[in-house]
C-alpha positions in Angstrom: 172.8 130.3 58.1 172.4 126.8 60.1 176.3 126.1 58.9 177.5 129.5 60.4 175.2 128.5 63.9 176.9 125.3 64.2 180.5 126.6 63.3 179.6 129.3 66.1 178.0 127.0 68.6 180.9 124.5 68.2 183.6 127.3 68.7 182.0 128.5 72.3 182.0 124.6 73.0 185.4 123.6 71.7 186.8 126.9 73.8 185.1 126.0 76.5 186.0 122.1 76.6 189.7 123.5 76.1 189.1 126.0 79.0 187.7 122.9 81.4 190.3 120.6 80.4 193.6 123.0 80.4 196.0 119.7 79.7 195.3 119.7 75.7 195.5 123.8 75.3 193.7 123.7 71.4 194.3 125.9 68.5 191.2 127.8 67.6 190.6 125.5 64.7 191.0 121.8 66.9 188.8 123.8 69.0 185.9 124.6 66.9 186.4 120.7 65.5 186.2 119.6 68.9 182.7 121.7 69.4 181.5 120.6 66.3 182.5 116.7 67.2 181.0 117.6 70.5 177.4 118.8 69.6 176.9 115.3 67.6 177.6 113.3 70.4 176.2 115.5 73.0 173.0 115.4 71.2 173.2 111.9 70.5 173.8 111.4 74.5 171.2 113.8 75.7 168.6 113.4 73.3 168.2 117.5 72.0 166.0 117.4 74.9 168.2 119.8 77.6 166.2 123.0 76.2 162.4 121.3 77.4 164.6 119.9 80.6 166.1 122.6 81.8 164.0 125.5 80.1 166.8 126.6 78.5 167.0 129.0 75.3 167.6 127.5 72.2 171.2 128.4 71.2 172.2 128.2 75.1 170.9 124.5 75.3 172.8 123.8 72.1 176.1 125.2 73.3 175.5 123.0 76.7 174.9 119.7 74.3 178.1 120.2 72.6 179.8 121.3 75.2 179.5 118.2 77.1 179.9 116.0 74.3 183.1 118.0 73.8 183.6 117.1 77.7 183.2 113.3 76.8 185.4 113.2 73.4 188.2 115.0 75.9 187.5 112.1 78.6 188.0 109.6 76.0 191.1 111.0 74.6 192.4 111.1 78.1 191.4 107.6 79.0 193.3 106.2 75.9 196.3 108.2 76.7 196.7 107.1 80.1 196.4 103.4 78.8 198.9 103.4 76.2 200.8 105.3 78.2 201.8 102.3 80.4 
C-alpha cells in the first residue's frame, strides 16, 4: 500500500512539475519518475516537516514536498542545459 502512495503522490507531482515547467512536456511515465525523484529530494530539502508548518494534511504536504523537489530536479536540468548549451 505505501508503494502504490508514493507511485500516486509522485504522479500528481511529476504532472504538476511538467505543468509548471511547460518547456520539457513529460510522458506520464518520466513524469511519475520525476515525482518519485522529486519527493526524495523535497523531503530531504524540507525536512518532512511542511505538514506541522503549514498544517497541512498528510498526503497534501507530501504532494507539496515532491512537488518542489520535482521543481528543483527541473531547475537543475535547465541550469545544465543552458551551460552546455554555449
Amino acid at each position: 500500500m505505501n508503494l502504490l502512495i508514493t507511485i500516486l503522490v509522485g504522479a500528481i507531482a511529476g504532472w504538476l512539475a511538467d505543468l509548471a515547467f511547460k518547456r520539457f512536456s513529460l510522458s506520464l511515465v518520466y513524469q511519475i519518475l520525476l515525482g518519485i525523484a522529486g519527493a526524495f529530494v523535497g523531503s530531504w530539502l524540507l525536512g518532512g516537516e511542511l505538514h506541522s508548518i503549514l498544517g497541512l494534511p498528510d498526503f497534501v504536504s507530501r504532494v507539496a514536498e515532491a512537488f518542489v523537489g520535482a521543481a528543483v530536479i527541473l531547475l537543475v536540468v535547465m541550469l545544465i542545459k543552458k551551460a552546455t548549451a554555449k
